[in-house]
C-alpha positions as CSV (number, residue, x, y, z in Angstrom):
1,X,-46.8,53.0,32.3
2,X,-47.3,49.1,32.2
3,X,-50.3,48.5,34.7
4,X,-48.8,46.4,38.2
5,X,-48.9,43.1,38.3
6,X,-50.8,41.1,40.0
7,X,-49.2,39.0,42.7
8,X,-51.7,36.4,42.6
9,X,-54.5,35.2,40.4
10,X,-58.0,35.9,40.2
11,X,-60.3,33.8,42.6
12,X,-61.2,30.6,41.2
13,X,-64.1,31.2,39.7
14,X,-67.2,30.0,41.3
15,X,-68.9,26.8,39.8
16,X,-72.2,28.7,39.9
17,X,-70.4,31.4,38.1
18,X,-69.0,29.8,35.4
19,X,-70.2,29.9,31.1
20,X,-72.4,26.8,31.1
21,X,-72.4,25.7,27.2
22,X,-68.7,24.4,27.0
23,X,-69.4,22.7,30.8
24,X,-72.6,21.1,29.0
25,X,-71.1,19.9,26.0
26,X,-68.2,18.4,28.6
27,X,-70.8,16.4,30.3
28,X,-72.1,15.0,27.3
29,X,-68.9,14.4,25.5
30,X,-67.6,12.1,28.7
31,X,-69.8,9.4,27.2
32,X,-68.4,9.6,23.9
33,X,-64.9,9.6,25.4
34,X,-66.5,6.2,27.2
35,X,-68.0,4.8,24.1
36,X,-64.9,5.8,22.1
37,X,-62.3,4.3,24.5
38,X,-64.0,1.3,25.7
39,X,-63.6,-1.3,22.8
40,X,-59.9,-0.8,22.6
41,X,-59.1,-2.8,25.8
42,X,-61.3,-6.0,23.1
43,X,-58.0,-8.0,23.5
44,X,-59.4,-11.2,23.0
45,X,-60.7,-10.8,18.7
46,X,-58.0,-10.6,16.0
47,X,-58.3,-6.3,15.3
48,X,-60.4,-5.5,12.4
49,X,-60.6,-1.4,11.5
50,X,-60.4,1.8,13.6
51,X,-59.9,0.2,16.8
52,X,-63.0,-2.6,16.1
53,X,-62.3,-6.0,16.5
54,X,-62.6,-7.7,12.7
55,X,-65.6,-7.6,11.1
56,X,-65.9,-11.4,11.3
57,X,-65.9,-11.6,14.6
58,X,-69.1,-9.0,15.5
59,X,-72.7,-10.2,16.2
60,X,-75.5,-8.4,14.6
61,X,-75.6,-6.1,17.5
62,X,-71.8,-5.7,17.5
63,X,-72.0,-4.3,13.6
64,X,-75.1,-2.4,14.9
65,X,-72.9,-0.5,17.7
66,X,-69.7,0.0,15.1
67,X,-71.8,1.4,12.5
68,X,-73.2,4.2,15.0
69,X,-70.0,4.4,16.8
70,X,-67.8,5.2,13.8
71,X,-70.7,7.4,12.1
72,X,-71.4,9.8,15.6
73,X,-68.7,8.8,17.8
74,X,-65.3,7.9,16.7
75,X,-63.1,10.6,15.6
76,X,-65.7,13.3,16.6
77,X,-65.1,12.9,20.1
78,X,-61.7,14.1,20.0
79,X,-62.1,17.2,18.1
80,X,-65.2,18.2,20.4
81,X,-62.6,18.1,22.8
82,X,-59.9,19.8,21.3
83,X,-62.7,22.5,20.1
84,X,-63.4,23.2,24.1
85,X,-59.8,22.9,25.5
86,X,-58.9,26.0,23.0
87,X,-62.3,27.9,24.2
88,X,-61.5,26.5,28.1
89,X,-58.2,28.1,27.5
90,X,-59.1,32.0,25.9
91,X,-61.5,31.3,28.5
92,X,-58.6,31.5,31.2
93,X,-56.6,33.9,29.4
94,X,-59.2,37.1,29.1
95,X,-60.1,36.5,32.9
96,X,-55.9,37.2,33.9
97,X,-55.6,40.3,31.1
98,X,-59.1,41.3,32.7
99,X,-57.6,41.4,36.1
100,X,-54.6,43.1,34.9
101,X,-51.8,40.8,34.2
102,X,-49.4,41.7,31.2
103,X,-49.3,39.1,28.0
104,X,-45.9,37.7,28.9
105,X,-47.3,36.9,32.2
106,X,-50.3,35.3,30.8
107,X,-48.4,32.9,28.5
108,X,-46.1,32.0,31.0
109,X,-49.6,31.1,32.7
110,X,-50.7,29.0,29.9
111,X,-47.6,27.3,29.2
112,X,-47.4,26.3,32.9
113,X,-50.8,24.9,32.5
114,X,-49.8,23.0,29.4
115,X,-46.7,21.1,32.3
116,X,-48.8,20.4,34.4
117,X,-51.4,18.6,32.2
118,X,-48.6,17.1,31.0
119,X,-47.7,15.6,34.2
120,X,-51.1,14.4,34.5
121,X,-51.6,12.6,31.2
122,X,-48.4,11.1,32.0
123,X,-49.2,9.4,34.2
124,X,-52.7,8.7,33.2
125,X,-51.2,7.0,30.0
126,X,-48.8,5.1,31.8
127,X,-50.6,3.9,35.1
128,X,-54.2,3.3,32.9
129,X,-54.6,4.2,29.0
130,X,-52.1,4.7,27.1
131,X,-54.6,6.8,24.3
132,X,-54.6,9.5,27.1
133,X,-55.4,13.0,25.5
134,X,-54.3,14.9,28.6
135,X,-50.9,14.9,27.7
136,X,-51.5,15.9,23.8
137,X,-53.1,18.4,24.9
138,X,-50.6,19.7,27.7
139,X,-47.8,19.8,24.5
140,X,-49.9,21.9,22.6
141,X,-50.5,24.4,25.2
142,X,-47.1,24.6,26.1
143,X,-46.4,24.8,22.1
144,X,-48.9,27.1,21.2
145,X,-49.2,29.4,23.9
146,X,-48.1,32.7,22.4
147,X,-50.9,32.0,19.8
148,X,-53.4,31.0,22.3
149,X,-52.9,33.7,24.5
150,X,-52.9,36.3,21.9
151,X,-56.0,38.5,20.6
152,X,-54.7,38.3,17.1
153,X,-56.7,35.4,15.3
154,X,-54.4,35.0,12.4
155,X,-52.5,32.2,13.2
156,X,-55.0,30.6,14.9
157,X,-56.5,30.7,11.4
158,X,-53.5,29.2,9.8
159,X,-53.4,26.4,12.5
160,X,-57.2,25.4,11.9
161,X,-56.9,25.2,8.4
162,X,-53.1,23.5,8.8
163,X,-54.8,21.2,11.4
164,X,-58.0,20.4,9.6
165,X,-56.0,19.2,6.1
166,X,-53.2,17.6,8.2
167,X,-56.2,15.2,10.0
168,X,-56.8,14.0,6.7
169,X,-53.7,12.0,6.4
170,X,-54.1,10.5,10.2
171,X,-57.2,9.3,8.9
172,X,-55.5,7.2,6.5
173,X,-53.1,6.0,8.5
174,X,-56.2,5.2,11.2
175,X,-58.0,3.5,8.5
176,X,-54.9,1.3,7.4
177,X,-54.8,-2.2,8.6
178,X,-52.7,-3.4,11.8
179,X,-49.5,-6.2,11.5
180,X,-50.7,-9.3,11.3
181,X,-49.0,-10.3,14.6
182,X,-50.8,-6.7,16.5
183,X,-53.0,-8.6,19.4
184,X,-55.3,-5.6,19.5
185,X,-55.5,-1.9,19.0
186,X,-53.6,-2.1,22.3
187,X,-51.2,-4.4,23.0
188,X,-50.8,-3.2,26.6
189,X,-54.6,-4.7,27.1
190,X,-54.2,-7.7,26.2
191,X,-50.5,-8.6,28.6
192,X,-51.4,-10.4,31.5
193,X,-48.4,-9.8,33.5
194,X,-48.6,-6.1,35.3
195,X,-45.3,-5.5,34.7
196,X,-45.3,-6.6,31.2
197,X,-48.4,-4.4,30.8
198,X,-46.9,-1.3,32.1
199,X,-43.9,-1.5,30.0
200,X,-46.1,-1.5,26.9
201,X,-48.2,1.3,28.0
202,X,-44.9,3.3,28.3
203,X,-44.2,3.1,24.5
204,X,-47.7,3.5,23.3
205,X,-48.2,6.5,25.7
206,X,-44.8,7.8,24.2
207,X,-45.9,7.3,20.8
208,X,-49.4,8.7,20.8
209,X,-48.1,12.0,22.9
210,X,-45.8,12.3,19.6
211,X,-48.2,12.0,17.3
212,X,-51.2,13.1,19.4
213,X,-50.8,17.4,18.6
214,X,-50.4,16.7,15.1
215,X,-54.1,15.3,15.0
216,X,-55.8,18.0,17.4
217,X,-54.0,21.5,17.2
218,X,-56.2,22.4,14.2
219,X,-59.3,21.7,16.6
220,X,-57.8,23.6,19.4
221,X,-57.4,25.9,17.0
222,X,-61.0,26.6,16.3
223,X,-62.1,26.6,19.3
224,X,-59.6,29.5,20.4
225,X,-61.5,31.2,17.3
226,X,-64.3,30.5,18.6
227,X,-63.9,31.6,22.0
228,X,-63.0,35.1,20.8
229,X,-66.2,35.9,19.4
230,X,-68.0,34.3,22.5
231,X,-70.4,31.8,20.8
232,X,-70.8,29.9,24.1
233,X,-70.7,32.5,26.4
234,X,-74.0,34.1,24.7
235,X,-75.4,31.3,22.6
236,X,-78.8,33.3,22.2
237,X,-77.2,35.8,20.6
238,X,-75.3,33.6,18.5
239,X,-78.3,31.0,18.0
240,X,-78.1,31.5,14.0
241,X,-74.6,30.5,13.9
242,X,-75.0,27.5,16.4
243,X,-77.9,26.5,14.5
244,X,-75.8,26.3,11.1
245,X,-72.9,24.7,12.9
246,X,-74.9,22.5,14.5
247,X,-77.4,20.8,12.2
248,X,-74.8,20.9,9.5
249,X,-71.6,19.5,11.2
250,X,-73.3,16.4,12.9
251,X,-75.0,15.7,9.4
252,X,-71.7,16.1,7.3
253,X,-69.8,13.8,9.8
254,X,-72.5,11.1,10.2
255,X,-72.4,11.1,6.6
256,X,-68.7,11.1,6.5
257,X,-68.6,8.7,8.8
258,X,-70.9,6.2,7.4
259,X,-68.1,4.4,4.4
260,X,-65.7,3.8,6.7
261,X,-68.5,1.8,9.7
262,X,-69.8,0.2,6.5
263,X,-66.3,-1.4,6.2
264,X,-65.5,-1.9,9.4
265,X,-68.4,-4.3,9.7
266,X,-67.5,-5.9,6.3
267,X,-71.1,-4.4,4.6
268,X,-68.9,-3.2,2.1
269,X,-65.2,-4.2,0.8
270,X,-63.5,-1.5,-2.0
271,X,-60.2,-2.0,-2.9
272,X,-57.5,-1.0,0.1
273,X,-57.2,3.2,-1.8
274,X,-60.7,3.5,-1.5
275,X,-60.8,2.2,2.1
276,X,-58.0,4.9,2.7
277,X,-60.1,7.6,1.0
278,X,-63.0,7.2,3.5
279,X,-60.6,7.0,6.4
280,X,-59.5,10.6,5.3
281,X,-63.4,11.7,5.3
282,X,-64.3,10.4,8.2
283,X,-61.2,12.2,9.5
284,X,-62.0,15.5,8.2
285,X,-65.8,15.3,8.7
286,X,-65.2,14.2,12.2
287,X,-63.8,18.0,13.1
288,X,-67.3,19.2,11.8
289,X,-69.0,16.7,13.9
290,X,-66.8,17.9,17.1
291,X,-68.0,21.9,15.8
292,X,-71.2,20.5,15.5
293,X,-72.0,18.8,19.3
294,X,-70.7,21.5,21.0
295,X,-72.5,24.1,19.3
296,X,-75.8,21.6,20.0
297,X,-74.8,22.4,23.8
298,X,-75.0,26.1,23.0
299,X,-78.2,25.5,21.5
300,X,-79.5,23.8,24.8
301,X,-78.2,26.4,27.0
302,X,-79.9,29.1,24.5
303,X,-83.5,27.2,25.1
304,X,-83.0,26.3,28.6
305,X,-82.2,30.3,29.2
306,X,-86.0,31.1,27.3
307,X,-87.4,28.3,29.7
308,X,-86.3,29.4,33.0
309,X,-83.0,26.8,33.2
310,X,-82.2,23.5,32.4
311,X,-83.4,20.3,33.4
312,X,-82.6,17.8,35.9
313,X,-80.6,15.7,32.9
314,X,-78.9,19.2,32.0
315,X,-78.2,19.9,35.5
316,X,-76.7,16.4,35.9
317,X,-74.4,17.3,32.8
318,X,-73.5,20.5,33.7
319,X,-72.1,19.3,37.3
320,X,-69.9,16.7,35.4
321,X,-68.8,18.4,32.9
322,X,-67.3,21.1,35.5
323,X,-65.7,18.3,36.4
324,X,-64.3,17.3,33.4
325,X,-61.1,16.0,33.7
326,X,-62.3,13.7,36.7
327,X,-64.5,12.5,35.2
328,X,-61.8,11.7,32.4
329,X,-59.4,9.9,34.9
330,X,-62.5,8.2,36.2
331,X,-63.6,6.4,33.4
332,X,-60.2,4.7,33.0
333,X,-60.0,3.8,36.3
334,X,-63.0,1.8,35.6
335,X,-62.3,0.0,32.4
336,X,-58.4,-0.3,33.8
337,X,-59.8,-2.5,36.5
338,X,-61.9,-4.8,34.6
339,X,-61.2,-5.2,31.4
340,X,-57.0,-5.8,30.4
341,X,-55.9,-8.8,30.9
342,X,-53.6,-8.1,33.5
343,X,-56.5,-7.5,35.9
344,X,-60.2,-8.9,35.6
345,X,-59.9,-9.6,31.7
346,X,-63.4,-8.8,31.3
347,X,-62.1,-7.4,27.6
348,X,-61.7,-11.0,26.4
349,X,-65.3,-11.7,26.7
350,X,-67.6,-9.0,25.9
351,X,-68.6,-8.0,22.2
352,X,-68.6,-4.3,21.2
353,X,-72.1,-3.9,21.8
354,X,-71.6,-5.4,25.6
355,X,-68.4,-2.8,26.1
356,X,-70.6,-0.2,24.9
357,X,-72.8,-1.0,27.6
358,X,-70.4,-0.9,29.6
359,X,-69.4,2.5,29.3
360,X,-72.8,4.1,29.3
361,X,-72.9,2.7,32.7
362,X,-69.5,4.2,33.6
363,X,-70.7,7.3,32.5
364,X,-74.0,7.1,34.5
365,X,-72.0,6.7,37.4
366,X,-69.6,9.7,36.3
367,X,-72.9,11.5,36.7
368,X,-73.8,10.4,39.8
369,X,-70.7,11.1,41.2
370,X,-70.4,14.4,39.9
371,X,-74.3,15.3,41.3
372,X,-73.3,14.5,44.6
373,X,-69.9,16.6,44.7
374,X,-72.4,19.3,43.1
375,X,-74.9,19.1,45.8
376,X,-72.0,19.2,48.4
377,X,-70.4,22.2,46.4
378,X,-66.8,20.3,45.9
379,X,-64.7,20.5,42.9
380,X,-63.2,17.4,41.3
381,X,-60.1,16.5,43.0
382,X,-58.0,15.8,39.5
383,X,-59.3,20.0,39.1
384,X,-58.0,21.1,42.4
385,X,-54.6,18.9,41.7
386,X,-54.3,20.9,38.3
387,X,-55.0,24.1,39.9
388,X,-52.1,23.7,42.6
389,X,-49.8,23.0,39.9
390,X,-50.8,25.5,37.3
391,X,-50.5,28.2,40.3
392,X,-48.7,26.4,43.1
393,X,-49.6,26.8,47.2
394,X,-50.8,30.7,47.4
395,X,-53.7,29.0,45.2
């Protein structure tokens, strides 16, 4: 006989209670999402490469920012992301079979999820950023559920190795100069009419959800992988493996990284195939860099556990990043009120290196915020929002 089931979910699982690695890494991968979003709304600059306004428009401290940005932040961010949303999601999964439910039930479950971070990223994309990742990733759960959900890791295997190859040729395409008439990476920044703004959003939202799970599923991917053998759940006993993944994926993609920064800042100008090529390996390498920083949070997790527990700056992390998607919607909310130029225009007048100052500070704040709802032991209210629709009102 099929086991009953349940009529409702398990308990939301305390924030004391929950794996702390992928929570860590969260934290610390806010700011990159800061740093890696913030000099799109640049409206002001003719657009140069990967986002960056052109080289000949960067102070030394500009190139100095793009160079590090491209090498250790851009495109690495997003698969770091990707990795934890497939761990966050097996994650989810083995607690419901756990508790009884059947796997229909539990990819109904995900698939639901996958809506309702849809809804979110919606309108995230179209009321602040149109490069929202809520959304992309909503698709791909509601996509990908029956191999998300399921304990058989062979096509999860097949996705990660489709995925990984398939970046490749976004790279390209990312590494491709804009139309000569393109007023930015974003065109919706740099509108000064609200309306005119929003309307813009709308398409580039559109388009980016379309092409947005053909960038990440292989990262999701890997991170379901990952989640079945546990790696962040019991990062001393997997140290070895973190270790490996670690050192060597935030080496491989800061040295994949580095030809393309070299051309964004105009240090270095191959012919237009060549420029292509390194948009494909900082593409590629930038999934090993996303591997890479969130088995570093294992790592610090691993060492905090011999030590007695983390930090104060790990403690600070830990609270944001169980606040993730927040802290997500927060940052935007930020740059959405003073940088386009349909509100304070601030994005016409600082310089990379400024905007990256910028959102450091946004992040500190994140952190702060997230400490206090901590200390007052309340979730974030975009992760109560996406519980009530993922389960509805008996939740």
């Amino acid at each position: 006989m099929h086991p009953t089931l349940p009529t409702a979910p398990p308990r939301a699982t305390a924030l004391s209670e929950r794996v702390p690695a992928p929570d860590l890494a969260r934290g610390a991968l806010l700011l990159f999402i800061c740093l890696a979003n913030v000099h799109v709304y640049l409206h002001a600059r003719p657009p140069g490469l990967a986002g960056y306004p052109a080289a000949g428009s960067l102070s030394q401290w500009d190139r100095v920012v793009t160079v590090l940005q491209t090498a250790f932040v851009d495109s690495r961010s997003f698969p770091m992301f990707s990795v934890l949303v497939g761990y966050g999601t097996w994650q989810l999964v083995r607690r419901h079979l756990d508790a009884g439910a059947q796997h229909p039930q539990v990819r109904r479950l995900v698939r639901r999820r996958g809506w309702a971070l849809l809804l979110v990223g919606a309108l995230h994309g179209v009321l602040l950023f149109s490069g929202d990742i809520a959304a992309t990733y909503g698709v791909l759960l509601v996509l990908l559920a029956g191999a998300l959900s399921s304990p058989r890791t062979r096509g999860l295997v097949v996705l990660a190795v489709t995925g990984t190859v398939l970046v490749g040729a976004f790279g390209a395409l990312a590494a491709a100069p804009l139309p000569d008439d393109a007023q930015g990476f974003a065109d919706s920044s740099a509108r000064e009419s609200v309306a005119g703004a929003l309307a813009v959003r709308l398409v580039e939202w559109c388009t980016g959800t379309l092409v947005g799970p053909l960038v990440v599923f292989g990262a999701v991917a890997v991170g379901a992988l990952a989640a079945r053998r546990g790696v962040l759940d019991d990062p001393a006993r997997h140290r070895r493996t973190l270790l490996t993944a670690g050192a060597g994926g935030v080496a491989l993609a800061a040295l994949g990284g580095l030809p393309l920064a070299l051309v964004a800042v105009g240090a270095w100008e191959p012919g237009s195939t060549t420029v292509l090529a390194a948009g494909v390996v900082h593409a590629v390498t930038g999934y090993a860099g996303g591997i890479g920083y969130a088995a570093l949070a294992g790592l610090v997790v691993a060492g905090a556990a011999r030590r007695g527990g983390l930090a104060a700056p790990g403690r600070a992390l830990l609270a944001l990043g169980r606040r993730s998607l927040s802290g997500y919607l927060g940052h935007s909310i930020v740059f959405a009120a003073l940088l386009p130029a349909s509100t304070l225009g601030l994005g016409a007048e600082l310089g990379v290196a400024q905007a990256s100052a910028l959102a450091v500070g946004t992040w500190v704040l994140l952190l702060l915020c997230a400490v206090a709802l901590e200390r007052a032991g309340g979730r974030g209210p975009a992760e109560v929002l996406l519980r009530r629709l993922t389960y509805g009102r008996r939740r």
